[in-house]
N, C-alpha and C positions, 0 to 999 in steps of 0.2 A: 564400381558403380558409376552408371554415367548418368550426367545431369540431364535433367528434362527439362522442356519448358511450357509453357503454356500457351495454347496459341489463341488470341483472342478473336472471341467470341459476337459477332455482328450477328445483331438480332435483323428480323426480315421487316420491311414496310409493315406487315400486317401485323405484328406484334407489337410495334412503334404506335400504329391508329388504336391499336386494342389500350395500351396502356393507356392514352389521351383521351380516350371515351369513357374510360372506366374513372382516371380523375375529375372531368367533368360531369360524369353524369352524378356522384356519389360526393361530390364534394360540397359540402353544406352553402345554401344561399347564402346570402349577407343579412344580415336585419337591421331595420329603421334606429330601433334603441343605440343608444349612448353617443361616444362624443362627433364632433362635424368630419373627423376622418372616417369614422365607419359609416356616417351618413351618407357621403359623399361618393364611396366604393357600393356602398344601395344605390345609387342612382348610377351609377355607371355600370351597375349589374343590371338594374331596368332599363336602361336603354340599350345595352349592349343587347341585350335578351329582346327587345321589342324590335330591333332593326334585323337580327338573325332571322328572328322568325317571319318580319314580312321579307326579307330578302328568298328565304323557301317557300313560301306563298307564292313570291313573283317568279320564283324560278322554276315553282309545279305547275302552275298556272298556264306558264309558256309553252312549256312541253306539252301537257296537255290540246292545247291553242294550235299548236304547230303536229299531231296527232292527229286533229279533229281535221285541221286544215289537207294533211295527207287522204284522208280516209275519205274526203267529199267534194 
């Protein structure tokens, strides 16, 4: 019998965004209750979350901006 081996396995970029989308989007917010360290991981989930989202605001915004600007 002759030995085999295994030969490892590299997952592709789009397996790698899919696993990362799926921990984020499904992994439970933080909440305000209990002690100053969980409080403190809520406020860096609210701002973390508040700056993401105006950063894709400012970034559809432009595109959009820069669309309108092509088109007329």
């Amino acid at each position: 019998m002759a030995a085999t081996t295994l030969t490892p396995v590299h997952r592709s970029t789009d397996a790698r965004a899919r696993e990362i989308l799926d921990a984020v989007r499904f992994a439970p917010a933080p909440r305000w209750e209990g002690p100053a360290s969980k409080r403190s991981r809520y406020i860096a989930y609210l701002a973390g979350s508040m700056l993401a989202w105006t950063a894709a605001g400012l970034g559809l915004a432009a595109a959009l901006g820069g669309l309108t600007g092509l088109a007329g």
